[in-house]
C-alpha positions in Angstrom: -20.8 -8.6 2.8 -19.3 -5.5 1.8 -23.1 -3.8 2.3 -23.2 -5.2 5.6 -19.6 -3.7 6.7 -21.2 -0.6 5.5 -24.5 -0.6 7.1 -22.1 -1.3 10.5 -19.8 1.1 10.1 -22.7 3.5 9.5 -24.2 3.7 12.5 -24.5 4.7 15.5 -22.8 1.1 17.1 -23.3 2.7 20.9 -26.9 3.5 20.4 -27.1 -0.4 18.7 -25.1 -2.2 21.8 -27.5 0.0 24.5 -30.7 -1.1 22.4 -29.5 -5.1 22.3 -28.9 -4.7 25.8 -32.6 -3.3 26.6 -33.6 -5.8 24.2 -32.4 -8.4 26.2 -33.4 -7.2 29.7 -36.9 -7.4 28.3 -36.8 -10.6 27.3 -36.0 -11.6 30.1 -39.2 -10.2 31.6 -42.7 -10.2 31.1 -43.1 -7.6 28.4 -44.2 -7.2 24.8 -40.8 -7.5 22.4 -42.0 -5.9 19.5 -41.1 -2.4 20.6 -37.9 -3.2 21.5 -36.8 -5.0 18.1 -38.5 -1.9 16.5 -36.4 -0.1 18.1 -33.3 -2.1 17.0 -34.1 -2.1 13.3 -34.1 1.8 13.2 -31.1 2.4 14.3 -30.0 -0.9 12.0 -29.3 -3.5 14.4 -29.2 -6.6 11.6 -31.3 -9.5 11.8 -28.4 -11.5 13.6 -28.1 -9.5 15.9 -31.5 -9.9 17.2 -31.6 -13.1 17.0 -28.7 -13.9 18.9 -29.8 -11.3 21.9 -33.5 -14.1 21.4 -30.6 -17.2 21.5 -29.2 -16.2 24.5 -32.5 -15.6 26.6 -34.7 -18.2 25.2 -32.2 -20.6 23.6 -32.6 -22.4 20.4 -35.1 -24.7 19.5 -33.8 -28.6 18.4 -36.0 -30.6 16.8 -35.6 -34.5 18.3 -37.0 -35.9 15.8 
């Protein structure tokens, strides 16, 4: 946790916010993803992050069975 906290209070947190944002404006579209989580990881958007920009656009898949 306390790695974490640093990695985050390490970056550049406007540059992360404006990149989740494009991030999910794509995903919303047509396009190809992988640049735009590339994109994310440089500037050390976590893994969580990500994912919840993916949650919000595409949901999250429940198995029924």
């Amino acid at each position: 946790m306390a790695k974490l906290a640093e990695v985050k209070n390490n970056r550049n947190n406007q540059q992360v916010t404006n990149l989740l944002a494009r991030l999910e404006t794509a995903a919303q579209g047509s396009e190809n993803l992988m640049p735009y989580i590339y994109d994310c990881v440089k500037e050390y958007a976590t893994l969580g992050e990500i994912c919840n920009v993916l949650r919000k656009v595409f949901g999250e898949y429940k198995d029924r069975g």
